[in-house]
mmCIF file of the N, C-alpha and C atoms, coordinates in Angstrom:
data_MODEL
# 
_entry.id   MODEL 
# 
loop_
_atom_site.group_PDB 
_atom_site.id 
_atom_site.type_symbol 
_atom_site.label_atom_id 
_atom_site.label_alt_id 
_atom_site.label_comp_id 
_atom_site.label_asym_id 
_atom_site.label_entity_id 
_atom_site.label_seq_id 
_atom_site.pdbx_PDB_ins_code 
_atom_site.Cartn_x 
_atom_site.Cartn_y 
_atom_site.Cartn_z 
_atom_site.occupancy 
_atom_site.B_iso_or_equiv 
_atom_site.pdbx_formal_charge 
_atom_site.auth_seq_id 
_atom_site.auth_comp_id 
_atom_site.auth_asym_id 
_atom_site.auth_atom_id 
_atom_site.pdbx_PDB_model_num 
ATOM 1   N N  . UNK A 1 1  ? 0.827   -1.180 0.000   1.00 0.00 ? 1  UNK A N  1 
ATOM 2   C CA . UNK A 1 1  ? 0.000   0.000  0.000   1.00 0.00 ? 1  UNK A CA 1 
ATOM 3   C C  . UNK A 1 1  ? 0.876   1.249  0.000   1.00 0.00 ? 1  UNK A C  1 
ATOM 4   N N  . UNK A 1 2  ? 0.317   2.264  -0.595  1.00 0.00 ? 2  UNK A N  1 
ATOM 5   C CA . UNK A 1 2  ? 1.116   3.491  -0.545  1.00 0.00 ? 2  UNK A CA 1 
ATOM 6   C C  . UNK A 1 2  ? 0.356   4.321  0.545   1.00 0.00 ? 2  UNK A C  1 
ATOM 7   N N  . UNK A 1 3  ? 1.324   5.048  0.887   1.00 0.00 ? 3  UNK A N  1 
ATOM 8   C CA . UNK A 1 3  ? 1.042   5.839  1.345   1.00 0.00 ? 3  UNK A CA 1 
ATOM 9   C C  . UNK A 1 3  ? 0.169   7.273  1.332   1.00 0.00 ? 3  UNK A C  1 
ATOM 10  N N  . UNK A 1 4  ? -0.388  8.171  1.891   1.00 0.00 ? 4  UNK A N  1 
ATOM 11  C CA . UNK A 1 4  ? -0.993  8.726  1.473   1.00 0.00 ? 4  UNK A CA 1 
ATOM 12  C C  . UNK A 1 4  ? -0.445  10.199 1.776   1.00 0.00 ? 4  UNK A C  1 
ATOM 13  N N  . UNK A 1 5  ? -0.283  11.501 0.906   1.00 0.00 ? 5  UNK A N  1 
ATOM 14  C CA . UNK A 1 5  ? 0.735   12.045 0.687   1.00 0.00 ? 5  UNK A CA 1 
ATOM 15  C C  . UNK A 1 5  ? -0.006  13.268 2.402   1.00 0.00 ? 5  UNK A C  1 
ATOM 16  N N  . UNK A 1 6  ? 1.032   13.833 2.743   1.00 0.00 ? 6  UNK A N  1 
ATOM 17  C CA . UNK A 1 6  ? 0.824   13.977 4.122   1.00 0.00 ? 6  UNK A CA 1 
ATOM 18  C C  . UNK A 1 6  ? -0.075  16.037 3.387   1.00 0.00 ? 6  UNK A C  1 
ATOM 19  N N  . UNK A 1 7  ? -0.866  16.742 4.608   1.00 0.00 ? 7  UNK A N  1 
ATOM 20  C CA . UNK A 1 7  ? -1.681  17.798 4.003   1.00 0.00 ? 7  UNK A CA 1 
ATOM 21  C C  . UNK A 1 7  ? -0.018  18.623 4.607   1.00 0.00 ? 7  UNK A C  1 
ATOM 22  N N  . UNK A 1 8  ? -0.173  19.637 3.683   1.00 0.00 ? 8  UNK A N  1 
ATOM 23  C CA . UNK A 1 8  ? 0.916   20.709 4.019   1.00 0.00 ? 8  UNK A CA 1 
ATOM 24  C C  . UNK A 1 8  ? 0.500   22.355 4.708   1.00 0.00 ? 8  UNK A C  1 
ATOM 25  N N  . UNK A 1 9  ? 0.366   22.705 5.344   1.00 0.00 ? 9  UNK A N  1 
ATOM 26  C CA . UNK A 1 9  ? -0.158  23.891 6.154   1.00 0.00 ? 9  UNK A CA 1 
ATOM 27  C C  . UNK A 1 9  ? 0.646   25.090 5.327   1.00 0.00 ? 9  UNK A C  1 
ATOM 28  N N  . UNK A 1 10 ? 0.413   26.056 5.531   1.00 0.00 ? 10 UNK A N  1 
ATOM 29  C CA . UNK A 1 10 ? 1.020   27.313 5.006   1.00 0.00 ? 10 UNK A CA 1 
ATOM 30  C C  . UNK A 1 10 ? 2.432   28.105 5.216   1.00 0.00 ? 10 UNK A C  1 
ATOM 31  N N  . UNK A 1 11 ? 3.052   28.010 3.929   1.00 0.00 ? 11 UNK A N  1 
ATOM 32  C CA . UNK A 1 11 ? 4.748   28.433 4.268   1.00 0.00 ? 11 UNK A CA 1 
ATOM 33  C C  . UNK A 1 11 ? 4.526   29.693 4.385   1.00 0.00 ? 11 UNK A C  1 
ATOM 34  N N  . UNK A 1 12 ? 5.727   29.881 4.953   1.00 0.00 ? 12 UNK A N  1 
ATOM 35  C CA . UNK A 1 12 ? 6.406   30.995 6.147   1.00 0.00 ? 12 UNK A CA 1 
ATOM 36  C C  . UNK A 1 12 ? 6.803   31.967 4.611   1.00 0.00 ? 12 UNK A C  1 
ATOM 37  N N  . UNK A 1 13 ? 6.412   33.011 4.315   1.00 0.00 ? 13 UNK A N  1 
ATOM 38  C CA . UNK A 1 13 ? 6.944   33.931 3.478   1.00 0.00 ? 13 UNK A CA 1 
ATOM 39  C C  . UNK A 1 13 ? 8.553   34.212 3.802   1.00 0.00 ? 13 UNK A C  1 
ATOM 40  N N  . UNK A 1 14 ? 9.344   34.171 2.773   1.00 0.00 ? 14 UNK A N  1 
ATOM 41  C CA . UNK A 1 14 ? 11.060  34.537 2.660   1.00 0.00 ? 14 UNK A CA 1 
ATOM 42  C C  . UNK A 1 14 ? 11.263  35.769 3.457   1.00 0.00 ? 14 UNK A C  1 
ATOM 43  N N  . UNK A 1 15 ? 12.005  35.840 4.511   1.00 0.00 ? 15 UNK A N  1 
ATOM 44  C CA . UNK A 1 15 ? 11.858  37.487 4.514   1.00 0.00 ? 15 UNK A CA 1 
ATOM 45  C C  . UNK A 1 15 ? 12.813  38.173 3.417   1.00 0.00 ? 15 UNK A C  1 
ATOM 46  N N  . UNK A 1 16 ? 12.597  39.775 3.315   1.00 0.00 ? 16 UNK A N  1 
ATOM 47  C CA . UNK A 1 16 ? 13.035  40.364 2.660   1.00 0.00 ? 16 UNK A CA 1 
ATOM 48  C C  . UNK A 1 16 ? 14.490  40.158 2.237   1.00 0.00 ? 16 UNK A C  1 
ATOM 49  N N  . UNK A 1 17 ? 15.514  40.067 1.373   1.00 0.00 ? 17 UNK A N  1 
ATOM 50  C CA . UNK A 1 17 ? 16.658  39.654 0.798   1.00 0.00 ? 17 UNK A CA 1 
ATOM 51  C C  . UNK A 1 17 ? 16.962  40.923 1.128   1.00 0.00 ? 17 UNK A C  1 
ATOM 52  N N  . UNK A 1 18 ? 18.361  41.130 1.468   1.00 0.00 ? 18 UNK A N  1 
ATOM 53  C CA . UNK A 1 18 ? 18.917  42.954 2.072   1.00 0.00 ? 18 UNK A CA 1 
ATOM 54  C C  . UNK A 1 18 ? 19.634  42.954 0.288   1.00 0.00 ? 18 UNK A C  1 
ATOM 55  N N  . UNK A 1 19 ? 20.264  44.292 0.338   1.00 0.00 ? 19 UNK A N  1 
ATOM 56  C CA . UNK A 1 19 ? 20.625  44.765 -1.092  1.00 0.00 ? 19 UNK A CA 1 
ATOM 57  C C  . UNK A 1 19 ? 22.146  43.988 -1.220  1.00 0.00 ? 19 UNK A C  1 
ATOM 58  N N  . UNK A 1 20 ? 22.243  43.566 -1.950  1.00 0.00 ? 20 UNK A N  1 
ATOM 59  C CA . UNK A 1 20 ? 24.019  43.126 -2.499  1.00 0.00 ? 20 UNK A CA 1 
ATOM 60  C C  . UNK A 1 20 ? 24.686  44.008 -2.313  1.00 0.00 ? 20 UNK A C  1 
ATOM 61  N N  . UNK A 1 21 ? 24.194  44.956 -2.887  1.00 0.00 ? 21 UNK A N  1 
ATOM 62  C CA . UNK A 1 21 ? 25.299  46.342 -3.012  1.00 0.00 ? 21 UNK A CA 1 
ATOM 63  C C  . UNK A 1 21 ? 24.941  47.578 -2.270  1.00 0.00 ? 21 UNK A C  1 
ATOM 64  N N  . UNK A 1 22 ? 25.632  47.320 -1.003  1.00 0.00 ? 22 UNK A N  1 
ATOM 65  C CA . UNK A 1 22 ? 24.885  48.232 0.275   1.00 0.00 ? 22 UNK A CA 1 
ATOM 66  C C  . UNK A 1 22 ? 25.347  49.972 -0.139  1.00 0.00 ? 22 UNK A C  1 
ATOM 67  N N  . UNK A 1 23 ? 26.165  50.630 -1.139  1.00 0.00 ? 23 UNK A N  1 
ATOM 68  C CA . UNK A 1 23 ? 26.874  51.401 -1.381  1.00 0.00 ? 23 UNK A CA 1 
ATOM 69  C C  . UNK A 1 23 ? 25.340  51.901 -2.652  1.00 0.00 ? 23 UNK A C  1 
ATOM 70  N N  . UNK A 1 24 ? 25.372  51.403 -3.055  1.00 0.00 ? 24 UNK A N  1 
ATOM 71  C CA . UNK A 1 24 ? 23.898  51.297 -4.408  1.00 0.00 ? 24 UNK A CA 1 
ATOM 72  C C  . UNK A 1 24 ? 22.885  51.818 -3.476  1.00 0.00 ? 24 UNK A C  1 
ATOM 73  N N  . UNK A 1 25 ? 22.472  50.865 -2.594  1.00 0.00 ? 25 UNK A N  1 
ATOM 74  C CA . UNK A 1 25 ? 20.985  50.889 -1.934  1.00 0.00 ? 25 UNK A CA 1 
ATOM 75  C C  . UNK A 1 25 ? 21.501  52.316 -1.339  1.00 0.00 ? 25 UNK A C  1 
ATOM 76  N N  . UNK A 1 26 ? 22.489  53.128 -0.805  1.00 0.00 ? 26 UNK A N  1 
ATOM 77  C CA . UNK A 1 26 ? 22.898  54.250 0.285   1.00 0.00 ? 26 UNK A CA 1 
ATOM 78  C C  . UNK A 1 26 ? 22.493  55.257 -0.596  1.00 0.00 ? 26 UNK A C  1 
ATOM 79  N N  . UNK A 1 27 ? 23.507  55.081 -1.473  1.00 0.00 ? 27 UNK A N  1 
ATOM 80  C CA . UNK A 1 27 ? 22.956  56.344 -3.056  1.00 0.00 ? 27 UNK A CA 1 
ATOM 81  C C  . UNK A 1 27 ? 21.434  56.433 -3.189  1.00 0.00 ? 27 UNK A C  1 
ATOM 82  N N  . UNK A 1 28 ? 20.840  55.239 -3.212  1.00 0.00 ? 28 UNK A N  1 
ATOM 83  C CA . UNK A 1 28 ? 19.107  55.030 -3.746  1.00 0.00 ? 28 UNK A CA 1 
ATOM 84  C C  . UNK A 1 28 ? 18.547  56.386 -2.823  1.00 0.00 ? 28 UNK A C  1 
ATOM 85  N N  . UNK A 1 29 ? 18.615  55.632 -1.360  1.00 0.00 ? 29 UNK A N  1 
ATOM 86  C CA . UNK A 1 29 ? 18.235  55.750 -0.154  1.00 0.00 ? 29 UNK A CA 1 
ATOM 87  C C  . UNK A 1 29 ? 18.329  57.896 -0.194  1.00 0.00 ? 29 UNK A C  1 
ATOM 88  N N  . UNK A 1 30 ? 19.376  58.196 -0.528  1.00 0.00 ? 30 UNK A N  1 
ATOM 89  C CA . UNK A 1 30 ? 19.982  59.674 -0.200  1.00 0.00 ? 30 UNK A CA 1 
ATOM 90  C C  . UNK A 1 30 ? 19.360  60.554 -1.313  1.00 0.00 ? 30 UNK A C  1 
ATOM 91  N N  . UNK A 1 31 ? 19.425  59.785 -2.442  1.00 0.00 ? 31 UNK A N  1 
ATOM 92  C CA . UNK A 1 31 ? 18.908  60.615 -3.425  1.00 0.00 ? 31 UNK A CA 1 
ATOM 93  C C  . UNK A 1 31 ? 17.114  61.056 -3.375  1.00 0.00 ? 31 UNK A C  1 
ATOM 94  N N  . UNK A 1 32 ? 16.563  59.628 -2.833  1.00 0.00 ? 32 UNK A N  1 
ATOM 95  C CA . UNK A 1 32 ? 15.570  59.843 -2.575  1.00 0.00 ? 32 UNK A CA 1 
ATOM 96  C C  . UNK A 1 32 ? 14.872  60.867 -1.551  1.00 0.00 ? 32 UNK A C  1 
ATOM 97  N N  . UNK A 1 33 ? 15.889  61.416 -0.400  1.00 0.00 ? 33 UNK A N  1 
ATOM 98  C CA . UNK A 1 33 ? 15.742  61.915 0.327   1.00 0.00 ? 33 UNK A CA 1 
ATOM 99  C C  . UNK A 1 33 ? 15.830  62.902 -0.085  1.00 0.00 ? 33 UNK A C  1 
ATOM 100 N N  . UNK A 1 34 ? 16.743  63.451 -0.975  1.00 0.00 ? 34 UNK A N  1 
ATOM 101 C CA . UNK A 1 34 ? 17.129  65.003 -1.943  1.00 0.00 ? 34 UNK A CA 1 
ATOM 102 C C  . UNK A 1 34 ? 15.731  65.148 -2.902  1.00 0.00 ? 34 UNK A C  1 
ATOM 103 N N  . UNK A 1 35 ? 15.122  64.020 -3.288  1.00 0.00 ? 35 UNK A N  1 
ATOM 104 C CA . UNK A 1 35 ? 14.233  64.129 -4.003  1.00 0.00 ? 35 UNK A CA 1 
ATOM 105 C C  . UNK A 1 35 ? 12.710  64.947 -3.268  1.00 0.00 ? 35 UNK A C  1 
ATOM 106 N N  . UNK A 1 36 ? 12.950  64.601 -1.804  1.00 0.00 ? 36 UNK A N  1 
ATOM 107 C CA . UNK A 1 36 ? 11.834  64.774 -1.308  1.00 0.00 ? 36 UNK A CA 1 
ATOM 108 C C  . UNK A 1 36 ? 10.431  63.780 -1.083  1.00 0.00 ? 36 UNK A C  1 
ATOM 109 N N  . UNK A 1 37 ? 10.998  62.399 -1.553  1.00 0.00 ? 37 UNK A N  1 
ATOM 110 C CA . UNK A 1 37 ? 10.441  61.821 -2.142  1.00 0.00 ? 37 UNK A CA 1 
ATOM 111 C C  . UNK A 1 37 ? 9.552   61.158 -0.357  1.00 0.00 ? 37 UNK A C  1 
ATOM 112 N N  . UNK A 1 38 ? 7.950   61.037 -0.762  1.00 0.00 ? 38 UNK A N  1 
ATOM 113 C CA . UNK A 1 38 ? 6.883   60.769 -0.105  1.00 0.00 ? 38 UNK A CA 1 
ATOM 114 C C  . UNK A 1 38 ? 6.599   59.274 0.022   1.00 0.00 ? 38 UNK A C  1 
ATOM 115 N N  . UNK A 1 39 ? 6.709   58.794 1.086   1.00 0.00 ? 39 UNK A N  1 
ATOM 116 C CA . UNK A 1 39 ? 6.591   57.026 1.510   1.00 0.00 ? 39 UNK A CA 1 
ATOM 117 C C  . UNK A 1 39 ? 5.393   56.836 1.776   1.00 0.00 ? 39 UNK A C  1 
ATOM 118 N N  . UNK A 1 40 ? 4.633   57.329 2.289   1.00 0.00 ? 40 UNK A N  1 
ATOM 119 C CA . UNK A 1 40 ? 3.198   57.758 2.743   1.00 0.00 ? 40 UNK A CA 1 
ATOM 120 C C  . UNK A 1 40 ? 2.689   57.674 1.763   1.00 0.00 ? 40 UNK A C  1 
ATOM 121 N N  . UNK A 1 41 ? 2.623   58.169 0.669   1.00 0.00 ? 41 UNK A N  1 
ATOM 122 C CA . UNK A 1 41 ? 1.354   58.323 -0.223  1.00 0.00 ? 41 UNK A CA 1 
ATOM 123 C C  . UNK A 1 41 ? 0.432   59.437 -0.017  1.00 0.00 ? 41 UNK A C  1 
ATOM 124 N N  . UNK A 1 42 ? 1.113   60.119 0.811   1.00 0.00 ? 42 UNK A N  1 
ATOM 125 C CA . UNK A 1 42 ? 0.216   61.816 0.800   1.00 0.00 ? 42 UNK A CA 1 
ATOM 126 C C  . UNK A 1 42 ? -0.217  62.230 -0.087  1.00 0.00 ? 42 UNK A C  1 
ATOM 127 N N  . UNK A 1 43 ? 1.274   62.538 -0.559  1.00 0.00 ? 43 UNK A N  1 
ATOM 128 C CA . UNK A 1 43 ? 1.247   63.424 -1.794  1.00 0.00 ? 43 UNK A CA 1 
ATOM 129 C C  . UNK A 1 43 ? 0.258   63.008 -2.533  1.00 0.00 ? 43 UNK A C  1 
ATOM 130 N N  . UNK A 1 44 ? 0.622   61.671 -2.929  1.00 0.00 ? 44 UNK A N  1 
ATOM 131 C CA . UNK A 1 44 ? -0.060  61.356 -4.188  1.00 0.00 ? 44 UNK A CA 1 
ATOM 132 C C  . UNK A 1 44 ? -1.859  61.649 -3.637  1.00 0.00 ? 44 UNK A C  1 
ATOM 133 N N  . UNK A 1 45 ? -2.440  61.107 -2.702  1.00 0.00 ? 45 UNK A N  1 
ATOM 134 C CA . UNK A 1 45 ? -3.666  61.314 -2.096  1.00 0.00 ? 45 UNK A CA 1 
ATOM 135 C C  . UNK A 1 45 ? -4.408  62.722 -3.022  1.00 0.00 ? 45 UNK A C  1 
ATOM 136 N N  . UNK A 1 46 ? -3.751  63.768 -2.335  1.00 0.00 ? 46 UNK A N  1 
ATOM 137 C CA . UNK A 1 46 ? -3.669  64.931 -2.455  1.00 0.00 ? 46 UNK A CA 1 
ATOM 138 C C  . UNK A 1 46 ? -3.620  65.115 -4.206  1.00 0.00 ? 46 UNK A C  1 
ATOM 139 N N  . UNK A 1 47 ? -2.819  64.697 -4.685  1.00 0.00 ? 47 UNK A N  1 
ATOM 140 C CA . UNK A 1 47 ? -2.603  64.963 -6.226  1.00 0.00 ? 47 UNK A CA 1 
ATOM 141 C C  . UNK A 1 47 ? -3.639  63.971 -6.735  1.00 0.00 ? 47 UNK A C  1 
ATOM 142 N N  . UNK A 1 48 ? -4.514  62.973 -6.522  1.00 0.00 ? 48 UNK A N  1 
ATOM 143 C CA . UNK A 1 48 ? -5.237  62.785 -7.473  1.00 0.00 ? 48 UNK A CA 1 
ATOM 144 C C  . UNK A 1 48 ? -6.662  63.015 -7.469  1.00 0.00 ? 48 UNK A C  1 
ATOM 145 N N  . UNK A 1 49 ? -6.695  63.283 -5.584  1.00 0.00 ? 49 UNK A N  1 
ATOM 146 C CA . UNK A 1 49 ? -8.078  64.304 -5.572  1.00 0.00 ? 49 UNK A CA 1 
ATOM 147 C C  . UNK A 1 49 ? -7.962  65.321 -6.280  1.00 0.00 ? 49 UNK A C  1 
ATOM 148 N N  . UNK A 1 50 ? -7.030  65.765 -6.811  1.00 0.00 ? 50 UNK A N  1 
ATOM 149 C CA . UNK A 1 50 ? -7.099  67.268 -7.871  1.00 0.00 ? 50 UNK A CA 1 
ATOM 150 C C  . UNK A 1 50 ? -7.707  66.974 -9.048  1.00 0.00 ? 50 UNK A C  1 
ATOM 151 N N  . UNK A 1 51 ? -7.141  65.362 -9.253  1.00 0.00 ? 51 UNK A N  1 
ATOM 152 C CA . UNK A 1 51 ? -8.043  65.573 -10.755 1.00 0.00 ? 51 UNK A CA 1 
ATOM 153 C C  . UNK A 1 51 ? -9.042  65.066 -11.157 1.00 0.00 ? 51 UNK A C  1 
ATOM 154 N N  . UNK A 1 52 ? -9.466  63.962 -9.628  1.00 0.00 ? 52 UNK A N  1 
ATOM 155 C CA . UNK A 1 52 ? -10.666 62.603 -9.889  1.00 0.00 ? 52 UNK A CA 1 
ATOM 156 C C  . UNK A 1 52 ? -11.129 63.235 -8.860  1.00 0.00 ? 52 UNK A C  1 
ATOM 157 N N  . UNK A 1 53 ? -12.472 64.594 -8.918  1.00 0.00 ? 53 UNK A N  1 
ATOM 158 C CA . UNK A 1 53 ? -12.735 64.895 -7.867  1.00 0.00 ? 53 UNK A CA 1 
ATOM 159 C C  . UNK A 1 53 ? -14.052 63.977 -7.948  1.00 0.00 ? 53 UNK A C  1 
ATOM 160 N N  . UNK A 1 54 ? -14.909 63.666 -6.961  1.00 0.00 ? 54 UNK A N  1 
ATOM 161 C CA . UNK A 1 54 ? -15.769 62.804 -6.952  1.00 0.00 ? 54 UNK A CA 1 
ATOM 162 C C  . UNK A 1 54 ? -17.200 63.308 -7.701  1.00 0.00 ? 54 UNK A C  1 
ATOM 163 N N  . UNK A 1 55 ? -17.947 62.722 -7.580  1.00 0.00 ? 55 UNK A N  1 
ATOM 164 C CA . UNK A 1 55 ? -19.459 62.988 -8.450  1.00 0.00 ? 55 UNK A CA 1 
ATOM 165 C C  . UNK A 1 55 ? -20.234 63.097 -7.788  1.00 0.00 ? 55 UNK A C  1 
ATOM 166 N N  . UNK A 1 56 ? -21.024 64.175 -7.571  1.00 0.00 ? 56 UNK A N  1 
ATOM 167 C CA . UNK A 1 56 ? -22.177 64.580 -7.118  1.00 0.00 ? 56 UNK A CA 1 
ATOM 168 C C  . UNK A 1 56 ? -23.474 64.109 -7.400  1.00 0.00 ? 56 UNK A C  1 
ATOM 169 N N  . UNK A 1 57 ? -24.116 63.420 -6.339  1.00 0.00 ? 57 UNK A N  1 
ATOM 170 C CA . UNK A 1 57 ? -25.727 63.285 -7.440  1.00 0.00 ? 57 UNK A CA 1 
ATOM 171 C C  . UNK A 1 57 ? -26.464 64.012 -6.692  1.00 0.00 ? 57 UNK A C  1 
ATOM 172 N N  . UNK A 1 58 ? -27.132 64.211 -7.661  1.00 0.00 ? 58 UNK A N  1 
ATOM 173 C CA . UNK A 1 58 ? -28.565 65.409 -7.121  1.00 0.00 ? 58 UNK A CA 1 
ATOM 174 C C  . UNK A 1 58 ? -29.505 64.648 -6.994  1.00 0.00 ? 58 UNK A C  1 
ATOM 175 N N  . UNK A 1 59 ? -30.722 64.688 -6.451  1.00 0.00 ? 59 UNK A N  1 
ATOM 176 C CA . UNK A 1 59 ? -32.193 64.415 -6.284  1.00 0.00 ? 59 UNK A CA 1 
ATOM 177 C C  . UNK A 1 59 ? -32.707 64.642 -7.846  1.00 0.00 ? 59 UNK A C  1 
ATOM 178 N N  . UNK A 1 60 ? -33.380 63.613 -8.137  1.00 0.00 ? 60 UNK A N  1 
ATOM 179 C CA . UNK A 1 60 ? -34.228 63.923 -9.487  1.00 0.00 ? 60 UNK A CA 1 
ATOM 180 C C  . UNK A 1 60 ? -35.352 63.386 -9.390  1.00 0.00 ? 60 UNK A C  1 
ATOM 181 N N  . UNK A 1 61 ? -36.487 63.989 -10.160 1.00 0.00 ? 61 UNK A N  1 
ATOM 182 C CA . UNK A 1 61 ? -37.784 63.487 -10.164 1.00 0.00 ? 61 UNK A CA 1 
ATOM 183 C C  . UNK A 1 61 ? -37.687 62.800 -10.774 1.00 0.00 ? 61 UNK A C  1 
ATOM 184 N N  . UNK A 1 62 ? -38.846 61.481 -10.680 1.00 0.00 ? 62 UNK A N  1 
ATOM 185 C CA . UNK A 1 62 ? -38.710 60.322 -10.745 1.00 0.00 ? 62 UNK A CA 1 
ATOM 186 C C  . UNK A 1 62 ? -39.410 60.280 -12.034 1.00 0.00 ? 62 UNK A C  1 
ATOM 187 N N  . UNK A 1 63 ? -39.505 59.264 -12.738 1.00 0.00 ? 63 UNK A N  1 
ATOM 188 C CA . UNK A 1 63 ? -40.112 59.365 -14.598 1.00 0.00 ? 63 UNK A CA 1 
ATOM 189 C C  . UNK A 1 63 ? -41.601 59.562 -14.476 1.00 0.00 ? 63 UNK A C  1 
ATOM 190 N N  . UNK A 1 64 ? -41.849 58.544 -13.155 1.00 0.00 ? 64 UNK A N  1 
ATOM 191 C CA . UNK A 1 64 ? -43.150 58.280 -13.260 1.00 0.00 ? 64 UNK A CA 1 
ATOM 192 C C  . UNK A 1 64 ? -44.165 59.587 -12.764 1.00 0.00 ? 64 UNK A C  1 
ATOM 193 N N  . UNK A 1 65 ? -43.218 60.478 -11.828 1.00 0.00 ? 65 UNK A N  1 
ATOM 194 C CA . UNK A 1 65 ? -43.784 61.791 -11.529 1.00 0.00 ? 65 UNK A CA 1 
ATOM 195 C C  . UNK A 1 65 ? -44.459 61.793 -9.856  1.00 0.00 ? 65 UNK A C  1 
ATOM 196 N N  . UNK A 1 66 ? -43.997 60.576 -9.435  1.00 0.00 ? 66 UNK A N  1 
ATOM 197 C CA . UNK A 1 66 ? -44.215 60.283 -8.102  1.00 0.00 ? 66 UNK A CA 1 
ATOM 198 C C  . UNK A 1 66 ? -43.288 61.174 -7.036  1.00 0.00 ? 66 UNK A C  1 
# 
């Protein structure tokens, strides 16, 4: 008789791999900071309520006139 193949529960996600080139990632890291650059997602928040502002509905009479 064979065996019967055993149930497997849920793997452990890899953690994050650090950068090879810790001198690369420092530059990334600095420039980004010169950039000003937003981790949050504020900004962006802010910048696309500017252009997708939302839709208004109004009250309308109904076809039937009710």
């Amino acid at each position: 008789m064979d065996k019967k193949p055993k149930a497997r529960g849920p793997t452990k996600k890899a953690a994050k791999p650090k950068a090879k080139d810790e001198k690369q990632f420092e530059r990334f890291i600095e420039t980004a900071r010169e950039l000003d650059v937003d981790e949050s997602g504020k900004s962006f928040d802010v910048a696309f309520r500017k252009i997708a502002t939302p839709t208004v509905r109004t009250k309308s009479k109904s076809p039937t006139g009710s």
